[in-house]
PLY file of the C-alpha trace (Angstrom):
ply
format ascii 1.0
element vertex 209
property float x
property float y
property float z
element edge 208
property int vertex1
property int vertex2
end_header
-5.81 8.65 9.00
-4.80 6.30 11.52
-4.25 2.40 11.46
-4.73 0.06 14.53
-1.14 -1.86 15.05
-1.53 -5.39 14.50
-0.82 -7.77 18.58
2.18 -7.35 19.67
1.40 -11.01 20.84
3.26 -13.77 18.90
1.52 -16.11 16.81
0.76 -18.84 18.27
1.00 -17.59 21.30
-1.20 -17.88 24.29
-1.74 -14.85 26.26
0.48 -15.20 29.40
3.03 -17.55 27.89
6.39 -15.99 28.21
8.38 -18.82 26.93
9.40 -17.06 24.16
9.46 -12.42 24.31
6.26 -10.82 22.27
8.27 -9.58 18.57
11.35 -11.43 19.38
13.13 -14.84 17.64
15.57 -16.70 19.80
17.42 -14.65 22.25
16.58 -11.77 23.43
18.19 -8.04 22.18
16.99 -4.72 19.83
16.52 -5.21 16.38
18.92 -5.82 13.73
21.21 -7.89 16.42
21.89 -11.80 15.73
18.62 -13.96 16.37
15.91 -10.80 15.74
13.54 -10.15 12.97
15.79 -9.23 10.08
18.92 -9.14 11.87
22.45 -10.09 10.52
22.48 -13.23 10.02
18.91 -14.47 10.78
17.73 -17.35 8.60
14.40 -17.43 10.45
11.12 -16.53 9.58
10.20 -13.98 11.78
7.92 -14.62 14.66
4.05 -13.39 13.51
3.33 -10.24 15.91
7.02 -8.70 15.85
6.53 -4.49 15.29
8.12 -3.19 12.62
11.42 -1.95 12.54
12.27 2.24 12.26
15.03 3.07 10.20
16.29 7.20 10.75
13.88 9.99 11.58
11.07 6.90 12.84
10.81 5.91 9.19
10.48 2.09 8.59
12.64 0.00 5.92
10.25 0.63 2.30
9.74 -3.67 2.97
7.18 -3.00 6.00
4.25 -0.81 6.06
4.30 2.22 7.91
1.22 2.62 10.38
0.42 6.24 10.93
2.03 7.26 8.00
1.31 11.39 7.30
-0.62 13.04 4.09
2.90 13.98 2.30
4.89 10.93 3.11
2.32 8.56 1.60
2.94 10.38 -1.80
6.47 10.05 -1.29
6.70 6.37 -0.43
4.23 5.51 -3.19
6.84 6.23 -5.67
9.75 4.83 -3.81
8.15 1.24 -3.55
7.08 1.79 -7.68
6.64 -1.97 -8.05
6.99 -3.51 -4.79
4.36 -5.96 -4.86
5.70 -7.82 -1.99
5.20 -6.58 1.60
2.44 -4.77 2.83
0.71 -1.24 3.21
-1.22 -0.11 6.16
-4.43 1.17 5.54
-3.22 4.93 6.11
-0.47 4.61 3.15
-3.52 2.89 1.23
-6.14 5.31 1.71
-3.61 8.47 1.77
-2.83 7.97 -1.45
-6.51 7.58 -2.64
-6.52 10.61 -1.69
-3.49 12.12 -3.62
-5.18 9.92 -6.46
-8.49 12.13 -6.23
-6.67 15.47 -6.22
-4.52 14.70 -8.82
-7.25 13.32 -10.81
-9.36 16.50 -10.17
-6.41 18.49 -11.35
-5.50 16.59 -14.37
-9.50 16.59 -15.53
-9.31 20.96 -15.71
-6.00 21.04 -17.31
-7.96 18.97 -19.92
-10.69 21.02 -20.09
-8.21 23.97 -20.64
-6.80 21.65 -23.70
-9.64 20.60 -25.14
-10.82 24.29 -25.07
-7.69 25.46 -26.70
-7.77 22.83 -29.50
-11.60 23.12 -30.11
-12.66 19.58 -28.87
-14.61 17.88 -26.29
-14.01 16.25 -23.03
-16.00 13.58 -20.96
-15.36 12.63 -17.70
-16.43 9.19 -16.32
-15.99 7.49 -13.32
-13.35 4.80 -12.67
-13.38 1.17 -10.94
-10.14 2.52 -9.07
-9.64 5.53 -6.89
-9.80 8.64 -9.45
-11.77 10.06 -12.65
-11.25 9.29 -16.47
-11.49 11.71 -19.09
-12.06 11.19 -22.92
-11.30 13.41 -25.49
-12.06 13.81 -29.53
-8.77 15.32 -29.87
-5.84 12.99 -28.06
-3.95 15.93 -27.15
-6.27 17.51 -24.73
-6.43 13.98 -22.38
-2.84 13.44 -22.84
-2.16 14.52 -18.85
-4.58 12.17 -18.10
-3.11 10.09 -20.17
0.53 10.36 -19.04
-0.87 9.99 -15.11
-3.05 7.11 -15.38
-0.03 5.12 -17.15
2.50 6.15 -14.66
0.20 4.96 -11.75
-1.21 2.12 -12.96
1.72 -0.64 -11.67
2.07 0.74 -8.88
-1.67 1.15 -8.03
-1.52 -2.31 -8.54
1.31 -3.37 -6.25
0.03 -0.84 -3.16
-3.45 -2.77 -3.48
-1.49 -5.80 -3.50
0.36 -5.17 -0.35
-2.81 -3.57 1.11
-4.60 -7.02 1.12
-1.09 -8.64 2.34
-1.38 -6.70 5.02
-4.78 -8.01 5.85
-3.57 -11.20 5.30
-5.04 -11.99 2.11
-3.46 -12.99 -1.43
-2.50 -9.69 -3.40
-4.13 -11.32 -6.45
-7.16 -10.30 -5.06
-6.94 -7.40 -6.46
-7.96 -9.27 -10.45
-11.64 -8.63 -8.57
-10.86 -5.09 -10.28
-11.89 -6.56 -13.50
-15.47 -7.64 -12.14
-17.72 -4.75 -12.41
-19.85 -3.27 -9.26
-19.25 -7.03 -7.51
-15.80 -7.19 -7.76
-15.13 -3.85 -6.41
-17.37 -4.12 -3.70
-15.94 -6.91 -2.78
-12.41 -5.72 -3.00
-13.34 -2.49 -1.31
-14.15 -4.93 1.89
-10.53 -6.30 1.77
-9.19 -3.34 1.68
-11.07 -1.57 4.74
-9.44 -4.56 6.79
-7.22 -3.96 9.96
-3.88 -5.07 10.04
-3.61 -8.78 10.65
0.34 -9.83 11.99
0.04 -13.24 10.31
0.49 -10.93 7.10
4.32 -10.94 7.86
4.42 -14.14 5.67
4.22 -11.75 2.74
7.57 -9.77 3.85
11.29 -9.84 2.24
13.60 -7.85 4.31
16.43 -9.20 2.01
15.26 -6.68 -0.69
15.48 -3.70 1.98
0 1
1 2
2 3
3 4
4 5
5 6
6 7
7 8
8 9
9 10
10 11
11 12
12 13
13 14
14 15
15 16
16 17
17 18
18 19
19 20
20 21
21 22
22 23
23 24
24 25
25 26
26 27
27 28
28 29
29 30
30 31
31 32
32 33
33 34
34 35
35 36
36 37
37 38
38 39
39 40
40 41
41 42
42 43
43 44
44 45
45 46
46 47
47 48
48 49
49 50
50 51
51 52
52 53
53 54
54 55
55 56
56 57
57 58
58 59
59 60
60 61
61 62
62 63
63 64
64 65
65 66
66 67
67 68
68 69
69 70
70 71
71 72
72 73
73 74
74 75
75 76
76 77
77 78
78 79
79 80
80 81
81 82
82 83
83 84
84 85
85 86
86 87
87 88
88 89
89 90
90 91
91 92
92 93
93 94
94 95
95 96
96 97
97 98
98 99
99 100
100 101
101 102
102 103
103 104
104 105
105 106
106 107
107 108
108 109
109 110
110 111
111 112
112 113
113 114
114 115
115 116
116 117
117 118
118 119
119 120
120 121
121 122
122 123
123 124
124 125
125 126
126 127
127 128
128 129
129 130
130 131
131 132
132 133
133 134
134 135
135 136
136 137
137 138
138 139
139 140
140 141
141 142
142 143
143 144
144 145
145 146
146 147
147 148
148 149
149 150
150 151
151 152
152 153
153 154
154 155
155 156
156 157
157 158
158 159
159 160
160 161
161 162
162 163
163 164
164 165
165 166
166 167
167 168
168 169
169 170
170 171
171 172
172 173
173 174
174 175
175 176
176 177
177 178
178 179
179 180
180 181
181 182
182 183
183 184
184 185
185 186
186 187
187 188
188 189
189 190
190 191
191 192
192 193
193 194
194 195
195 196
196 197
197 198
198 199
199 200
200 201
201 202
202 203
203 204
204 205
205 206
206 207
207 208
């Protein structure tokens, strides 16, 4: 899963105008000094086009999206931004953890089956308007994985899609679309599938790290 990193051209900015340096507010210098994007003491907005900063081990701050993000590190910053529905997500920290969603989903639905077995009921599985399966049962107890998942995931399903469609530069209250059957997510799927756009930085608050 890779993403395409948004122009490293500023806003704005012609091609070949070097008044000001591509990612860079006021004076030149590496991140985090006085004057750049999210530095000490920088009451600017930062300048549309500036990469993101990497924090140890390559990893950026949990307010920017990570482009290229692996399989296992989508999982784990999925749960570390819980209800961050500022920011953005790059399409590989989207889509990864569709994936995790699937699998887990897939999981969840035979540990059911193994319930409802044990307690004499019956399961049915149905598709979902969101990444994943749903499962009903005629005893509670047999979904109650399901359950326990789908109510864990659902806010922050919600804020990832929302700082998906940041990151394309769209509102994150896009995402209500959800509620429109066939149409809606259709329409929403679109959004989603869009490339990084840098004029998405409006959506950012480095100020909540």
């Amino acid at each position: 899963m890779t993403d395409q990193y948004p122009p490293q051209n500023p806003y704005g900015q012609q091609p070949g105008d070097q008044s000001k340096p591509s990612g860079q507010y006021g004076q030149p210098g590496q991140y985090g000094q006085p004057g750049q994007y999210g530095g000490p003491g920088d009451g600017h907005t930062p300048q549309y086009g500036a990469p993101a900063p990497t924090g140890p081990g390559g990893e950026p701050p949990l307010w920017a999206p990570w482009y290229g993000i692996s399989f296992p590190k989508a999982f784990v910053r999925f749960w570390k931004k819980y209800v961050r529905f500022d920011g953005r997500a790059s399409r590989s920290e989207y889509w990864w953890w569709a994936l995790w969603s699937v699998i887990a989903s897939i999981v969840l639905n035979i540990l059911d089956g193994i319930l409802a077995s044990a307690t004499g009921s019956t399961v049915t599985t149905s598709g979902s308007g969101s990444v994943g399966f749903s499962t009903m049962s005629t005893n509670p107890v047999a979904s109650l994985p399901s359950t326990l998942w789908g109510l864990a995931t659902l806010l922050p399903s919600i804020a990832l899609l929302m700082r998906r469609l940041h990151d394309a530069n769209l509102s994150g209250w896009w995402w209500l679309l959800a509620f429109i059957p066939i149409l809606g997510w259709i329409a929403l799927l679109v959004m989603v599938l869009q490339s990084s756009k840098p004029e998405g930085q409006r959506f950012d608050r480095p100020e909540r790290g």
